[in-house]
C-alpha positions in Angstrom: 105.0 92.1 32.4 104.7 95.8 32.8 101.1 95.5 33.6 101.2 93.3 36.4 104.2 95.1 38.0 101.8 98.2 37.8 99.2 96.3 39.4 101.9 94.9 42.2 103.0 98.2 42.7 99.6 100.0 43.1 98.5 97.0 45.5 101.5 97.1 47.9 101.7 101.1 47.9 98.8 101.6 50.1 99.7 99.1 52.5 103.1 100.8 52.6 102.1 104.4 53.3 99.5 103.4 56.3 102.2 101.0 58.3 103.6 103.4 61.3 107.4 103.6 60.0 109.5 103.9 63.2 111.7 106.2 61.7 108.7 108.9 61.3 107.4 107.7 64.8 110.6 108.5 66.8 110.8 112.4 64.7 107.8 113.2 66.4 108.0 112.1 69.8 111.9 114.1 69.3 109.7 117.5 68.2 107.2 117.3 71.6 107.9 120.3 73.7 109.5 119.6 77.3 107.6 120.1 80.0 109.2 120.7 83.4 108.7 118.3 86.3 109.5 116.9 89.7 109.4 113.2 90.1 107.5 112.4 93.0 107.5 108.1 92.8 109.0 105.2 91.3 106.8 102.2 90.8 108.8 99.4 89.3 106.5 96.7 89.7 103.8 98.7 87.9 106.5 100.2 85.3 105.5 103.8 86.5 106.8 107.2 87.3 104.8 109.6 89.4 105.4 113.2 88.7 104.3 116.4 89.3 104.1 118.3 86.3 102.9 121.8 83.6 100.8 121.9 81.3 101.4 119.1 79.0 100.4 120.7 75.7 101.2 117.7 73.7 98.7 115.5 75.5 96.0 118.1 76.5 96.9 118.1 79.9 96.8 120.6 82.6 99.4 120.4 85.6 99.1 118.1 88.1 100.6 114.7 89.7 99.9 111.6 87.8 101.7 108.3 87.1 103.2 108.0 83.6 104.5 104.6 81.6 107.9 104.8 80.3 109.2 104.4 76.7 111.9 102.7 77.9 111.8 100.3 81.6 115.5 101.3 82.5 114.6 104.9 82.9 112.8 103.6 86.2 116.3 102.2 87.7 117.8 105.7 86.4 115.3 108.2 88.3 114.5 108.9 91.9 112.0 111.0 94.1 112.8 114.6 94.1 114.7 114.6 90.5 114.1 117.7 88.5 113.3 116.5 85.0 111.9 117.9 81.6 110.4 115.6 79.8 108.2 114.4 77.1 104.6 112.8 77.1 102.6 110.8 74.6 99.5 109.1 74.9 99.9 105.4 73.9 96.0 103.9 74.0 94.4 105.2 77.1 97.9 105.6 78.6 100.4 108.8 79.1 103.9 108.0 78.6 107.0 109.9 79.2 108.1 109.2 76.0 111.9 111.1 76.7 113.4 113.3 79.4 116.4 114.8 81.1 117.8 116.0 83.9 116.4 119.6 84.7 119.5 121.8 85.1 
């Protein structure tokens, strides 16, 4: 009996560590430095914010105005041209995400 729970256990363990655990997920998207930002568009049909941004250190990217994705769809109902925002960015694929922000104050 103890043998094949040792060999359940050592099966299922490494299938365990390499699943993305949400938990760990959302820490490090919460520890990605803020980058300031001025949102330029709102494209709902395409699910995108345009914004003029810095440096985005946590993506490699240097300033400039580019469309983001959002981590969450009701963000785009929340922001409008010309808010000051600091914010997040992630890539997700091929894709840059503002994966958090907040209203520059």
């Amino acid at each position: 009996m103890r043998l094949l729970f040792a060999l359940l256990l050592s099966v299922s363990l490494p299938a365990f560590a390499q699943h993305n655990h949400p938990a760990g997920h959302m820490a490090a998207k919460q520890d990605a430095p803020l980058t300031d930002g001025t949102v330029k568009k709102i494209d709902k049909a395409a699910g995108e914010v345009v914004i003029q941004h810095g440096p985005l250190d946590s993506i490699g990217m240097p300033p400039m105005t580019m469309a983001f994705g959002v981590a969450d769809k009701g963000w785009l109902g929340k922001l409008k041209a010309g808010d000051k925002i600091r914010f997040a960015a992630e890539m997700k694929g091929s894709q840059a995400i503002v994966s958090r922000y907040e209203i520059a104050k």
